[in-house]
C-alpha positions in Angstrom: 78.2 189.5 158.0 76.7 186.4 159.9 74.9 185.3 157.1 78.2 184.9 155.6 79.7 183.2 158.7 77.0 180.9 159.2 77.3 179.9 155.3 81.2 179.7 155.7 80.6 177.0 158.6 78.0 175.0 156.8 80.7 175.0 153.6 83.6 173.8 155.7 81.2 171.3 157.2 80.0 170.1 154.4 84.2 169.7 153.2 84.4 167.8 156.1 82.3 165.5 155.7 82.7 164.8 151.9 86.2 164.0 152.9 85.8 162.0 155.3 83.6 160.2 153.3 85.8 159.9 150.9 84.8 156.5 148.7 87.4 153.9 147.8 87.4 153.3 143.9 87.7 149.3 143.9 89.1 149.3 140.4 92.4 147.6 140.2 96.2 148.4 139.1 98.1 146.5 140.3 101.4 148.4 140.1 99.7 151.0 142.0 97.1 150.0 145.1 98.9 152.9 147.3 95.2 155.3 146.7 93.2 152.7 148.0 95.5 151.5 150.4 95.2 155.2 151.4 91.6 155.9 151.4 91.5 152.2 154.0 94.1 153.3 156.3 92.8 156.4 156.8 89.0 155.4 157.4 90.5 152.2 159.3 92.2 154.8 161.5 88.6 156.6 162.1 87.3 153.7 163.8 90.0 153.9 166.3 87.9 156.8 168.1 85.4 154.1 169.0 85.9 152.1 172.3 84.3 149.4 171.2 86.6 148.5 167.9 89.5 149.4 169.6 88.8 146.1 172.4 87.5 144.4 169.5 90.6 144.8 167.4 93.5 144.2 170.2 91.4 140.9 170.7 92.2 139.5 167.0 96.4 141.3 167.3 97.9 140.4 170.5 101.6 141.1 169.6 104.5 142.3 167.1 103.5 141.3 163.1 99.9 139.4 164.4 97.7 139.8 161.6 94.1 139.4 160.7 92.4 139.3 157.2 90.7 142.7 157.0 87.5 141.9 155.2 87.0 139.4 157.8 87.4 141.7 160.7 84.9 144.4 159.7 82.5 142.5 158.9 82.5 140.6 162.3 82.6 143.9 164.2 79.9 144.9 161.8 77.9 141.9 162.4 78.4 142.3 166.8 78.2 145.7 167.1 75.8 147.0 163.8 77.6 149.6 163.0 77.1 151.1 159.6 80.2 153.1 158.5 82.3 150.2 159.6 80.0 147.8 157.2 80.4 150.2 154.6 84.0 150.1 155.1 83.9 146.4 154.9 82.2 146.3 151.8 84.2 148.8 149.7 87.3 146.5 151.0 85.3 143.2 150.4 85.1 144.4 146.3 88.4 145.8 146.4 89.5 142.2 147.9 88.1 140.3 145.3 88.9 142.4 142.5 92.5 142.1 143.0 92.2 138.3 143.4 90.6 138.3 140.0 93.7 139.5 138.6 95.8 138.0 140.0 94.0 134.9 139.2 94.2 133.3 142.4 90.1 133.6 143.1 89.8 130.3 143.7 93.1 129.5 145.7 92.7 132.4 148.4 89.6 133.7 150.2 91.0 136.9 151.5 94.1 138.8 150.6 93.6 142.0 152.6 94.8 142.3 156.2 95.8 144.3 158.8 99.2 143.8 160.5 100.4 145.1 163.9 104.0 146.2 163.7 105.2 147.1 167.7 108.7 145.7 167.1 109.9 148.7 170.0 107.4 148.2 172.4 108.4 145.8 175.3 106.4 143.0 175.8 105.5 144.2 179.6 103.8 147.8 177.9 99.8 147.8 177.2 99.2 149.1 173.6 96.5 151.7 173.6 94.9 151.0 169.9 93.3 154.1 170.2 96.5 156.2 170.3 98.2 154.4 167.3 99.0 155.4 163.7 97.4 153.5 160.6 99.8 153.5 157.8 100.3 151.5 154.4 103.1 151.5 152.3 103.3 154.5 149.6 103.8 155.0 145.9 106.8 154.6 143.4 110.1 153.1 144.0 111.4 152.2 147.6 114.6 154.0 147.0 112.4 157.3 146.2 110.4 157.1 149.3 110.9 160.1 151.4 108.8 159.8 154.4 105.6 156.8 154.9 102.4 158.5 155.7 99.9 157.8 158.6 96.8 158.7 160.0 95.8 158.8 164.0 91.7 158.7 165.3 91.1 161.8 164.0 92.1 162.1 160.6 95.6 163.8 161.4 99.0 163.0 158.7 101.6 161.9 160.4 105.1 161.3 158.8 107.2 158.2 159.7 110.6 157.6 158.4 111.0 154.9 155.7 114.6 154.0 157.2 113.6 153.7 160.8 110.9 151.6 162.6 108.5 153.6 164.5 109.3 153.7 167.8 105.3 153.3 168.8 103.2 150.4 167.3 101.1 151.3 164.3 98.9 149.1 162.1 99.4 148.3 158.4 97.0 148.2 155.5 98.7 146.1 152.9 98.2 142.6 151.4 98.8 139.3 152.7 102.0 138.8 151.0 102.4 135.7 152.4 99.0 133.9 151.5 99.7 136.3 148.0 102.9 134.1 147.3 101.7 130.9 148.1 98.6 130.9 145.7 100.7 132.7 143.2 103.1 130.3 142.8 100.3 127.1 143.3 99.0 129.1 139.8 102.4 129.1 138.3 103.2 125.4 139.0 99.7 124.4 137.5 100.2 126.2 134.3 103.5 125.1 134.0 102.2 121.3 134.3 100.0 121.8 131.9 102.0 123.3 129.3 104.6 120.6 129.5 106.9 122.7 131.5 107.4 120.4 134.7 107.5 116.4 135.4 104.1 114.7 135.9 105.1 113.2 138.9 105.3 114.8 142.4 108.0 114.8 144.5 106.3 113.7 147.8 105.3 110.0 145.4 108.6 109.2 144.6 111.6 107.2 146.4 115.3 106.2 145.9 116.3 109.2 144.2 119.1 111.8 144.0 117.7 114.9 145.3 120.0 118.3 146.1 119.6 119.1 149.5 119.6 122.7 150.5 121.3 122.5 154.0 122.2 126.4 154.3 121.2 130.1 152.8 122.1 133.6 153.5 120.8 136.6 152.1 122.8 139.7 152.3 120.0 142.1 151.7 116.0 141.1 151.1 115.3 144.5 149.5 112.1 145.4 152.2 111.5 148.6 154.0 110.4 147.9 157.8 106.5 148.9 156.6 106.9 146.1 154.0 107.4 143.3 157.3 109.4 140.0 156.6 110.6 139.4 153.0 108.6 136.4 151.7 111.3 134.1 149.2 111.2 131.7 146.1 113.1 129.8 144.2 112.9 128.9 140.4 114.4 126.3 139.7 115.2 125.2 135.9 117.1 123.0 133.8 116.6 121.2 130.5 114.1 118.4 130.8 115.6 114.7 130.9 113.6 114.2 127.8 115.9 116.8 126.0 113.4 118.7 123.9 112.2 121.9 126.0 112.6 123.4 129.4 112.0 122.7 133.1 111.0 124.7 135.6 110.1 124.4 139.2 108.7 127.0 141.7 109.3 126.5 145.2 108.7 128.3 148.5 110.8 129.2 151.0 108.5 130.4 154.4 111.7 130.3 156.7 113.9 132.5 154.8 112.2 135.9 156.4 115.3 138.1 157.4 118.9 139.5 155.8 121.8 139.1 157.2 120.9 136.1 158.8 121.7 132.2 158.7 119.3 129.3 158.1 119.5 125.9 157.8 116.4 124.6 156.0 117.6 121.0 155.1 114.9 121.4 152.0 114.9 119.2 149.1 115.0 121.6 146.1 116.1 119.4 143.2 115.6 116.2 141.6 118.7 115.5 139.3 117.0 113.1 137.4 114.2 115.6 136.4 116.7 117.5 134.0 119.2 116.4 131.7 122.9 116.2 132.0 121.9 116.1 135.7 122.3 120.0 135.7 120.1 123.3 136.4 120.2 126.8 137.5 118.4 128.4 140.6 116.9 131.5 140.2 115.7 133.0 143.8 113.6 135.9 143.6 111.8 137.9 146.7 108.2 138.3 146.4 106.1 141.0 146.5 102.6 142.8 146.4 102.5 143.5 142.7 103.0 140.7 141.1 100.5 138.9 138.7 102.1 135.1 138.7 99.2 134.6 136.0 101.0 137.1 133.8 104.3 135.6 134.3 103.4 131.9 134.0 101.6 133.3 130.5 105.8 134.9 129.5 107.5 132.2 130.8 105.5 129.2 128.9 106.1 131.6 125.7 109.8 132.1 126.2 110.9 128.4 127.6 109.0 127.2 124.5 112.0 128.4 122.3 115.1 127.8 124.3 118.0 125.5 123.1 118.2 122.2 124.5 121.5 122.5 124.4 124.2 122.1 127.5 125.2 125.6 126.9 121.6 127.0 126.8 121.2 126.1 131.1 122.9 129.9 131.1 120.6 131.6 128.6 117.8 129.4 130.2 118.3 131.2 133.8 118.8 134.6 131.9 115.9 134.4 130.5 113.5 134.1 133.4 115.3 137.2 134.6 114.1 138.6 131.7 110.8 137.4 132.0 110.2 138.7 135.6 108.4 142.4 136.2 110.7 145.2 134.9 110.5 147.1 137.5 111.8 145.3 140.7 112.0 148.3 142.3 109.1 149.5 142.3 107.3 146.9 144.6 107.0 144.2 141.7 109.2 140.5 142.6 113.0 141.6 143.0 115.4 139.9 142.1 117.9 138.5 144.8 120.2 136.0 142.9 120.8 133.5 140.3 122.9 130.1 140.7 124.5 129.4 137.5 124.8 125.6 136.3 124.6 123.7 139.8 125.3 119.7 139.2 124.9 116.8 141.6 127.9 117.5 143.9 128.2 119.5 146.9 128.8 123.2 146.9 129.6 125.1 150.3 128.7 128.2 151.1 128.5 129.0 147.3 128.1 132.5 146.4 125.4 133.5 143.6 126.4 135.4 140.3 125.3 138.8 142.4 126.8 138.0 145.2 124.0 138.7 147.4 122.6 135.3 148.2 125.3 132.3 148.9 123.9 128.5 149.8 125.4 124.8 150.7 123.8 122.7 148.4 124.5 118.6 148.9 123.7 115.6 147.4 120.9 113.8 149.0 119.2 110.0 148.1 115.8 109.8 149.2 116.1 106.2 150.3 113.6 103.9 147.7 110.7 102.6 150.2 110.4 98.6 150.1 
């Protein structure tokens, strides 16, 4: 009988450890990271038992939504403190790191795109956070409105359950992407390809004077689509006309890194169109929310083969916006760009607070001239 106990021990030992172990598998889909995300949350959450990496870490996050590149922080508390199963950590999320740059194509245009965000949005500013003590979560699998409860892990390997409606009321750290980097190489990729299929005018914006711009002087969202685990909503536009040449399409990507929250008012005074880049002096505004999923490589590939055939006609503006819907990931909702709203046939004239086709977005746009430098 206690050969059998002592056996039973070593097998459950054994368990333990082969889980806790548990490798991460660095291969790459990229409508589905929520495994890996998993495995690093729950190993990141590990290192929390450790005095040492918990003072290390609350020096790189001081405060609600601060942020550090993941690979980055192992490796530096690897390199102080030479500690092994941290390294190992950092290198399984060095590989994963890269390998989901590859395909997204943005290698070159990003170092990092792994981090680890802070989100204490309930804890007063006057409260010490005790690193050790908090939950390390990422965001789960399958469409947002399917998500039933967000899963996290505390020092010693424990599930919690945090509701997807409701922000924790304690602060808990985030494995996810940098969505924000993510967007901005992303659509750097898209512009270049578009410029070199033809797509876009040769000349910058920032290099040219005296012209007739449309000035975006307000925007509203009514809802951004993102859970409180998925942070601030990062926003684009794409915006598209029929080129001033009159033989094929025009389309512009452009950032916006104010427009964060719903429900809420901003006055960007951003340039967003140069009527004399499209013909009839007419173009549509797509505005799409970004997301962790998306492959802009992929999309610039659809959209050069789709814009190559539309109609140059006046009447094809409206089939021209429709079809970049089109061309955009099927499935929105299931973490891949959503889309927000679409602005149907906007000339050079002003339009206050304008509502988009969906109702969810609405913008004052104005005419603006660029004054021509002497």
């Amino acid at each position: 009988m206690r050969f059998f106990s002592i056996l039973l021990i070593f097998v459950l030992a054994i368990s333990s450890i082969s889980a806790d172990m548990e490798t991460l598998n660095t291969d790459v889909n990229l409508n589905d990271m929520s495994q890996q995300k998993r495995v690093i949350a729950k190993q990141f959450a590990q290192q929390l038992n450790k005095v040492a990496f918990c003072a290390f870490l609350e020096s790189r996050l001081s405060g609600h939504d601060s942020n550090h590149s993941l690979v980055s922080l192992l490796n530096d508390y690897t390199e102080v403190f030479g500690d092994s199963r941290c390294g190992d950590l950092g290198q399984g999320c060095a590989n994963f790191d890269r390998n989901i740059r590859e395909q997204k194509g943005i290698t070159n245009r990003l170092d990092e795109i792994l981090q680890v965000r802070l989100h204490a949005d309930n804890t007063r500013a006057t409260e010490t956070m005790d690193f050790s003590q908090m939950l390390v979560t990422f965001a789960p699998k399958g469409e947002e409105k399917d998500w039933k409860q967000i899963e996290a892990f505390d020092s010693d390997g424990n599930v919690h359950q945090l509701s997807v409606e409701k922000a924790p009321s304690r602060p808990v750290l985030i494995i996810e992407l940098n969505s924000k980097a993510d967007m901005r190489a992303g659509l750097s990729l898209l512009n270049d390809e578009l410029r070199k299929a033809g797509l876009q005018p040769q000349q910058a914006l920032q290099r040219r004077a005296g012209l007739a711009t449309g000035k975006l002087d307000y925007i509203r969202v009514n809802d951004d689509k993102e859970p409180w685990i998925l942070g601030d909503a990062e926003m684009y536009l794409l915006v598209n006309g029929i080129d001033i040449e009159g033989d094929r399409a025009n389309i512009i990507s452009q950032e916006m890194p104010y427009l964060d929250k719903d429900d809420k008012d901003y006055f960007p005074n951003q340039i967003i169109v140069v009527w004399g880049n499209y013909r009839y002096q007419a173009c549509n505004i797509n505005v799409f929310e970004h997301d962790d999923n998306t492959n802009y490589k992929d999309i610039a590939l659809k959209l050069i083969d789709v814009l190559g055939s539309i109609s140059t006609e006046y009447k094809a503006l409206f089939d021209l916006a429709s079809e970049i819907i089109k061309v955009m990931p099927a499935n929105w909702f299931t973490n891949d760009d959503d889309y927000v709203d679409v602005f149907y046939t906007m000339e050079n004239k002003e339009y206050k607070n304008y509502p988009g086709a969906s109702r969810n977005a609405k913008i004052t746009l104005k005419p603006y001239i660029i004054p021509e430098v002497k």
